[in-house]
C-alpha positions in Angstrom: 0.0 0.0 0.0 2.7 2.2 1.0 4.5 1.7 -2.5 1.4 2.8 -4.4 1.5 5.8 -2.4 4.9 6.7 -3.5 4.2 5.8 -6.9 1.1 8.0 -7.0 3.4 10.8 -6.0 6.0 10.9 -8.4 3.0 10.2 -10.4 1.2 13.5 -9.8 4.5 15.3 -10.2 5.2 13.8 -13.6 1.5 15.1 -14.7 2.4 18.6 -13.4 5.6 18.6 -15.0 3.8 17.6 -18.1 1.4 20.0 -18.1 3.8 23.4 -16.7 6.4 22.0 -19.9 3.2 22.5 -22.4 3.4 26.1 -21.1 -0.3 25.8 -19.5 -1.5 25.3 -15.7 -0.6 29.2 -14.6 -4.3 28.4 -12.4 -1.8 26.2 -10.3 0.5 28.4 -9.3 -0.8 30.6 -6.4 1.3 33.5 -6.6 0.8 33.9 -9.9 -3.1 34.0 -9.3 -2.8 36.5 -6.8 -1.3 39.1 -9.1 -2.3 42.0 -10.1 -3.5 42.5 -13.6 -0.6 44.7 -14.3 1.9 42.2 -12.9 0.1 39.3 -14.9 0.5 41.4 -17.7 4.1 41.4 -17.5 5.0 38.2 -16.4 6.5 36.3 -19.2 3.9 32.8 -18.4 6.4 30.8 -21.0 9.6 31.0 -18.8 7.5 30.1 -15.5 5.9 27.2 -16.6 9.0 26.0 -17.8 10.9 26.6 -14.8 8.3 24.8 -13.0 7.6 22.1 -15.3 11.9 21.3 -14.4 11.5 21.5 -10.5 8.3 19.2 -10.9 10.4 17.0 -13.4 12.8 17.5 -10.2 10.9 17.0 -7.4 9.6 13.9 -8.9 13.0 12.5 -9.0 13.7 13.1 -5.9 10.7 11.2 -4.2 12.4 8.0 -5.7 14.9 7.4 -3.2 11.7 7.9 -0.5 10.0 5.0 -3.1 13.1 3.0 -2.8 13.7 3.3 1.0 9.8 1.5 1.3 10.8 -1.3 -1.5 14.3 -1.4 0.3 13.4 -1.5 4.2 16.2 1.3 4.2 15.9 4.0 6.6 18.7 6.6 5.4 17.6 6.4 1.7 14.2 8.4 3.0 16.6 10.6 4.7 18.1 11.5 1.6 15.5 11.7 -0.4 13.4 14.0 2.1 16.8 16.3 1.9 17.0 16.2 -1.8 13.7 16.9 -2.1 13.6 19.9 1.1 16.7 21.4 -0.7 15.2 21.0 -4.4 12.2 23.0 -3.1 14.2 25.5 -1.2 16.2 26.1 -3.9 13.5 26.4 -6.4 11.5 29.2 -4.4 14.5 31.4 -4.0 14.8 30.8 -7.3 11.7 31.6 -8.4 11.0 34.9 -6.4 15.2 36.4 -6.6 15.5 38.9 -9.2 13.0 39.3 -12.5 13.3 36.0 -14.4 10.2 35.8 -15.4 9.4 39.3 -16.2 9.2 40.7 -19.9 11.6 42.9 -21.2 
């Protein structure tokens, strides 16, 4: 049971990778639906879904090493996959909200 769990997870980020890399799903992302019109406006929705189509593509694999700890009975590979996957997000929000990356020139 626990397997299908974990396989439903990296499942769900696969789909969400698939759909941000199509350049859709901007209803998703919850800052970008707070904006203001103004800010929507000139937000560049291409290199964001991108962006988060990769740290979904990301995230997904690193929930693997979580999948392999159940299959495995081993305790430190969920360590390290909940740390690659706490840095991964980490990293991806700084990312994300540093600088204008996704703004139009």
């Amino acid at each position: 049971m626990l397997i299908a769990v974990h396989c439903a997870v990296i499942a769900l980020f696969l789909v969400l990778a698939a759909v941000f890399f199509r350049g859709k799903g901007t209803d998703l992302i919850a800052g970008y639906n707070t904006a203001s019109a103004w800010e929507k406006r000139h937000t560049d929705e291409w290199k964001l879904t991108r962006f988060l189509g990769k740290l979904m593509l990301a995230l997904a694999v690193c929930w693997v090493p979580v999948l392999l700890s159940a299959v495995l009975h081993a305790m430190w590979l969920l360590w390290i996959g909940l740390a690659l996957f706490l840095a991964v997000t980490v990293a991806g929000v700084v990312y994300a909200n540093t600088g204008k990356r996704f703004w139009k020139p």
